[in-house]
N, C-alpha and C positions, 0 to 999 in steps of 0.2 A: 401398436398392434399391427402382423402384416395380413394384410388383404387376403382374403379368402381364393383358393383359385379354383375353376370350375373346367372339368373337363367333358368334352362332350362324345359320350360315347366309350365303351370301358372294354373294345379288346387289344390287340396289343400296345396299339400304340398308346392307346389310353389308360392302361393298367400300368405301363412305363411311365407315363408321366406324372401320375396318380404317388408310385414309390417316390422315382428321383426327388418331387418334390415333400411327398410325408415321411422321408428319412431326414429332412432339413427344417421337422416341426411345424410345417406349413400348413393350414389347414384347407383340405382340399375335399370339396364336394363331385361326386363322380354319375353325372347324366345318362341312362341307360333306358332304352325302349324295348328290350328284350329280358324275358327270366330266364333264370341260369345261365346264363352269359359267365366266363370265369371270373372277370372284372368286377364283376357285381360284388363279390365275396371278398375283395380286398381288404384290409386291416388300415389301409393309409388313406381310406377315405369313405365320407358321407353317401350311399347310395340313393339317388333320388329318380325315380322311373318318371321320364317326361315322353312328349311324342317323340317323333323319328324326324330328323330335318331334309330325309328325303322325301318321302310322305306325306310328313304334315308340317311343313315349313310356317306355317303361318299360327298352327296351335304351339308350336313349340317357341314361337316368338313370343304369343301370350305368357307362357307358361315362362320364359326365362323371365319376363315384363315382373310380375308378379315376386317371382324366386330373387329378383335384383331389389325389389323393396321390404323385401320381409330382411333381407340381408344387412341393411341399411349403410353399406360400403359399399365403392366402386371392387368389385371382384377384379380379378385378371382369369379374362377364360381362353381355351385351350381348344383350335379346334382337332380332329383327327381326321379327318379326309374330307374329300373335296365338296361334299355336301354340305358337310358346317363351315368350311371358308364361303361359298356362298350363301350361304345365308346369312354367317356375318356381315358379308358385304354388302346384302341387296337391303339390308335389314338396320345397318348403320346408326342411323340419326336417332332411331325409338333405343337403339342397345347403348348407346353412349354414352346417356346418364348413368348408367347401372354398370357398367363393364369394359373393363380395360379391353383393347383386343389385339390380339398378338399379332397381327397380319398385318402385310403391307397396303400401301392404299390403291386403293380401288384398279387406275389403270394399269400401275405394276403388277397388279393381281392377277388381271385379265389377262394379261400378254404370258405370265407364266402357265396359266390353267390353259392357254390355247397354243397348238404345239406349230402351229402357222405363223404367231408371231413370236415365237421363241425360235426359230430357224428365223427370223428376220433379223432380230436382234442379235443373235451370234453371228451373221456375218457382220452389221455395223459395226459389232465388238472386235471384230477376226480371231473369231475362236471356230477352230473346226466343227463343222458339221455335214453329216448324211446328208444330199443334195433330197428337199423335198418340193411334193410337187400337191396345191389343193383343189382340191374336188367340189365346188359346188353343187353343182348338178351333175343330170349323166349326159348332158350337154358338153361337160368340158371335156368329156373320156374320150374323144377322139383326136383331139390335140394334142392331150397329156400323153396319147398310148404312142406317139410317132415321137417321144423322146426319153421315156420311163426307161430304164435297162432291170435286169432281174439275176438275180432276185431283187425283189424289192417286199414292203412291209404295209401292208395298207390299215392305219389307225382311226381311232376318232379327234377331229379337231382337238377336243376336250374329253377326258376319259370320263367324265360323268355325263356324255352325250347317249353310251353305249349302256347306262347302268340307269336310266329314267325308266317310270312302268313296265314293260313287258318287254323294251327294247335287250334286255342282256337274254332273254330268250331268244327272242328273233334274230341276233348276231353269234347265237351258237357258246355262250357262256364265255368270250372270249375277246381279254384285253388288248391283243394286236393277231393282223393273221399276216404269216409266212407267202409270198406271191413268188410263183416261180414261171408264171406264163402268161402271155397277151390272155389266150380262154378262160384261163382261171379268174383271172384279175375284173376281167366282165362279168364273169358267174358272182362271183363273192361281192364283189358292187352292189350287182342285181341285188342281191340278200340281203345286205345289211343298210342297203341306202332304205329299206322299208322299218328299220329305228330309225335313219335320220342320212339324209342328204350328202351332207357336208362330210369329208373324208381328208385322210393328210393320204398322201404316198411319201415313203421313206424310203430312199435305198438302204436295204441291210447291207450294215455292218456285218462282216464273214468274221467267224469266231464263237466257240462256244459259252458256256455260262459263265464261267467263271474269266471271261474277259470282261464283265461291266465292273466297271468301278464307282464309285460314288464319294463324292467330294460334299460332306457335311458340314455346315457353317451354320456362324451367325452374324449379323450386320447391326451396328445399333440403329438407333432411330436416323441419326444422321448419314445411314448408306457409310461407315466405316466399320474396316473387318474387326472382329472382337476373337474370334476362335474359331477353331475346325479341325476337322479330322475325317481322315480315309475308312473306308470299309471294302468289301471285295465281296461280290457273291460267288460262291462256291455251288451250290443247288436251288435250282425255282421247280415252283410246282406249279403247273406244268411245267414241263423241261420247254426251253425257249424263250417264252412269250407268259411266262406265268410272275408270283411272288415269291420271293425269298423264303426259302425252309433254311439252310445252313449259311450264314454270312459272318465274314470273319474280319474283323479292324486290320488295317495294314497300312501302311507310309507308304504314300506318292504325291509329297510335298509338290514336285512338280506341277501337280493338276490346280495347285492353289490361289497362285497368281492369276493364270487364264479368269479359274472361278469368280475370284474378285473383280477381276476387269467385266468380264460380264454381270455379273449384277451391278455393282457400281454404275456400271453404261447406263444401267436399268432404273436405275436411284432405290434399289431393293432393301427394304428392313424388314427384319425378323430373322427365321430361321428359314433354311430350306436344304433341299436332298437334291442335288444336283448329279445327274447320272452320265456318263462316261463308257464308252465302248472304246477297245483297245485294236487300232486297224493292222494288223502286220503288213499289208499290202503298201499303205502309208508310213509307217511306220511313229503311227501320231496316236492321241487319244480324240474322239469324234463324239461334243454332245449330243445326248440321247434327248435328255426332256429336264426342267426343272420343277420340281414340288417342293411348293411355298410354303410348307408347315410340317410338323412332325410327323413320323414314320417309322413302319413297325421297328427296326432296328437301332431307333434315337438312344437306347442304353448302352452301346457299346460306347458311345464317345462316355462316360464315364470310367468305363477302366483306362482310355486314353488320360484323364484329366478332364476332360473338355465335357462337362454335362451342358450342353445346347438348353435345355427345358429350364433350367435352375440358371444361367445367365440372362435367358430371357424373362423370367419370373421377377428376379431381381429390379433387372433396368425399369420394368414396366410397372412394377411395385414402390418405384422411386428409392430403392435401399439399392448400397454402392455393390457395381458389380464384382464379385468375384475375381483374386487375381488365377489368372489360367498359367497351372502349370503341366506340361503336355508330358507326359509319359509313354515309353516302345508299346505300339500295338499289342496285344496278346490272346487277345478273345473273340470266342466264337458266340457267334447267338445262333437260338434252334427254337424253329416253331414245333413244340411240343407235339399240339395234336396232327399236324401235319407231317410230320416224320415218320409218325408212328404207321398214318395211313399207307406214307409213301411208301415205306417197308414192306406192309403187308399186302401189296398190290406187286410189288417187286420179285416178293415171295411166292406169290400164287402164281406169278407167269414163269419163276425163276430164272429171271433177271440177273446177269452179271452182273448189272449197276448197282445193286442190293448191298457187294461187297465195296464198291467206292462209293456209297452213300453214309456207309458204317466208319469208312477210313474218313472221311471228310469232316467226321464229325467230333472225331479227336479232338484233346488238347484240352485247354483250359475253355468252359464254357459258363454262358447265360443261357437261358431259355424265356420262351415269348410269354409264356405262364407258370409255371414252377419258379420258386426260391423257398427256401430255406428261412428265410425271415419272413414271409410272408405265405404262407403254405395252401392255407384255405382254397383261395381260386385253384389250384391245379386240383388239389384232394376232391373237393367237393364237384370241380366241374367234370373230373372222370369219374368218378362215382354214378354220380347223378344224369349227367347226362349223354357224356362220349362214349363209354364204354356199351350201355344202355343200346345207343343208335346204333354201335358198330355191330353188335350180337343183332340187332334186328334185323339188320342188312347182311349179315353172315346166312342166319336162316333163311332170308328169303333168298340167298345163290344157292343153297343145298336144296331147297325145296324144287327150282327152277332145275336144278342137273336132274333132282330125280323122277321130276316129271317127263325130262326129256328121255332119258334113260327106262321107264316105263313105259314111254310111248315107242321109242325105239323098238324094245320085246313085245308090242300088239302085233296079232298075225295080219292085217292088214301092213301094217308097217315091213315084217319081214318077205311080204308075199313081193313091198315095194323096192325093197333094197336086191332083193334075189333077180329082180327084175332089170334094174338099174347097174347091178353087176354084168349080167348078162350081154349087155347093151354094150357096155364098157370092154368085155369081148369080142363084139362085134358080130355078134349070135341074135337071132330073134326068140321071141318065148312068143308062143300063142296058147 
C-alpha cells in the first residue's frame, strides 16, 4: 500500500500538488484552515480543516499528532510555504514518528529561508550574486549608507519576518521595496524596522519582469541531482516586487550546473525554486533567493517531464524513482483569479498593458485553479466566492464616485470651486 501524502494547505501550490500526485492513485489528504478556499473542492483529495501553522503553530502540531495516529502509517507530507517548512522543522522529533518530511534538514533549511546566508553561500559556491548588505539594527545604517549604491532593494532577512501578526500591515502589504535614495532608504527603515529589525539590502538587478528566471529541481536524499527544469516569468502582481500571474516553462540549461554547485555546496535535499535575474550590464544571470519547497508554478515541470512533487513522493515513499524523460518547454501557467483582477484594474485605468497582458498569455496553457479534470475548485470558488467579493467591491467604487459626484453639485461645494477657479485666475472674490 503507498503511504498516504498530506498537503498543507490547498491554494495553489497545494491544489497542484494534491492533482500531480492523485492523478498517480496516490491517496492524498489536503489540510485547510480556510472555507471556500478553491482547493478545498478538489476531486484528488481528502479535505480536512485543521488550524493555521501561522497562527496556531502549536494546535496544528496537536492536531497533525492525532491525524498521524488515526492514519496508522508514516504519511509523506508536503509543505506549501514558508510557515509549514517551519513548523516542520521547529516541530521535528514529536512529527517523525508519524511523517515522512520532505524538507532538507534543519541548518540547510535555515540558510536557504535566510536571504543573508544564501548571498554567503553563493559566493563560497562562486555563483553570481547582487552584492548584499544586512541590517541589524538602525545602528548599522550609517556604515552600510557610505557604501550601498541605488538603486538598491531593501528585504526581509526571511520572507515570513514581514508576514508574522500585524507586521505585513505595518510594512505596507509588500514582499520587497524598490530604494532609489539615501532619504528614502531611511524613511522606509524607519517603517518597517517597527515589524522587525533585521533587513537585507540587495542591489537591484536592472531589468524588467520577465528577466527572472527560475531554475527548478530536485536533489535526492543524498545532495545528488535527480531533475529540473526552467520557467520564465512573464507577469507579477504587483508589477516588480509581486507573485507570478503569467509564467511560462523555457530552456536555460545553462543556469543548471551553477544550481547544482550551489546546493550541492549546501548538501541541499528535496525540491526547491531557485530564482535568477538576467544582468545585461554583466552580461550573466545573478541569484535572487532559493525556496526550499514547492511553488505556485511546481505544474509546469510536468508538461517538461520533470513532475518535481511525484519524484519527491516516490523517493521518500521508498517506491523506485521515476525514470525522467525531459521534454521542449511549451506551457504557460495563469493564476486564474489574479488575471482576471489584473485586467480589470487595467481596464478601468485603461492601461496599455491590458493588451500585453492579453498577448502574454497566449499559447498553450495551465491555470493555478481551473482544469478540466478537475473542475469543481474553479466553478464553485467563482461562484461562491470570487465573483461575490468582486461585485461587492464594484458597488462600493460606484457608491464612492457618486457620493463624490453629489457632493461635487452641493451649493457649498460649487460656491467652493467658483472660488478656487477664481484664485486660479489670480482674481479675488469677496
Amino acid at each position: 500500500m503507498r503511504p498516504t501524502a498530506v498537503v498543507m494547505n490547498l491554494y495553489y501550490t497545494g491544489l497542484g500538488i494534491a492533482r500531480s500526485l492523485g492523478e498517480h492513485g496516490i491517496p492524498v489528504i489536503g489540510l485547510t484552515a480556510q472555507h471556500g478556499i478553491y482547493g478545498n473542492f478538489t476531486r484528488y483529495a481528502k479535505t480536512i480543516f485543521a488550524p493555521d501553522s501561522r497562527n496556531e503553530p502549536e494546535a496544528l502540531v496537536e492536531h497533525l499528532l492525532k491525524l498521524g495516529t488515526e492514519l496508522g502509517h508514516r504519511s509523506v507530507i508536503f509543505p506549501t510555504r514558508d510557515d509549514d517548512v517551519l513548523l516542520l522543522d521547529r516541530f521535528r522529533q514529536q512529527l517523525e514518528p508519524h511523517f515522512i518530511l520532505t524538507i532538507p534538514e534543519s541548518p540547510v533549511l535555515q540558510a536557504c529561508l535566510s536571504k543573508w546566508e544564501t548571498y554567503q553561500w553563493a559566493q563560497k559556491a562562486g555563483v553570481p550574486t547582487p552584492r548584499c548588505w544586512q541590517v541589524n539594527t538602525e545602528r548599522d545604517l550609517p556604515g552600510i549608507l557610505e557604501e550601498v549604491t541605488y538603486p538598491c532593494v531593501l528585504k526581509p532577512i526571511a520572507s515570513y519576518h514581514w508576514r508574522k501578526g500585524g507586521n505585513w500591515t505595518l510594512v505596507g502589504a509588500r514582499k520587497a521595496i524598490g530604494i532609489f535614495s539615501r532619504e528614502q532608504l531611511i524613511a522606509e527603515y524607519t517603517a518597517i524596522s517597527r515589524a522587525n529589525e533585521q533587513a537585507l539590502l540587495q542591489q537591484m538587478v536592472p531589468g524588467s519582469d520577465d528577466c527572472l528566471i527560475i531554475a527548478a529541481c530536485y536533489l535526492d536524499r543524498e545532495s545528488r541531482w535527480v531533475a529540473g527544469f526552467n520557467t520564465q516569468k512573464l507577469i507579477q502582481s504587483p508589477e516588480g516586487f509581486g507573485t507570478g500571474c503569467i509564467v511560462q516553462a523555457v530552456d536555460r540549461p545553462e543556469l543548471m550546473d551553477r544550481t547544482f554547485q550551489l546546493l550541492h555546496t549546501m548538501r541541499f535535499t528535496g525540491i526547491a525554486e531557485v530564482e535568477y535575474k538576467w544582468d545585461a550590464g554583466q552580461n550573466d544571470y545573478q541569484l535572487i533567493e532559493i525556496n526550499p519547497r514547492p511553488w505556485d508554478q511546481h505544474r509546469l515541470g510536468r508538461g517538461c517531464g520533470t513532475d518535481l512533487v511525484y519524484l519527491a513522493y516516490c523517493e521518500h515513499a521508498g517506491l523506485p524513482i521515476p525514470v525522467v524523460r525531459n521534454r521542449p518547454a511549451k506551457e504557460k501557467w495563469i493564476a486564474d483569479d489574479t488575471f482576471i483582477l489584473t485586467a480589470l484594474r487595467l481596464l478601468l485605468k485603461r492601461d496599455p498593458k491590458l493588451r500585453t497582458l492579453f498577448s502574454s498569455a497566449r499559447g498553450r496553457r495551465i491555470y493555478g485553479i481551473w482544469s478540466a479534470k478537475d473542475p469543481l475548485p474553479s466553478l464553485l470558488y467563482f461562484m461562491l466566492r470570487f465573483f461575490p467579493d468582486l461585485m461587492r467591491t464594484g458597488w462600493q467604487f460606484v457608491r464612492s464616485l457618486l457620493k463624490r459626484k453629489t457632493a461635487s453639485q452641493s451649493p457649498a461645494m460649487q460656491t467652493k470651486l467658483a472660488y478656487e477657479n477664481q484664485l486660479g485666475r489670480g482674481k479675488s472674490h469677496v
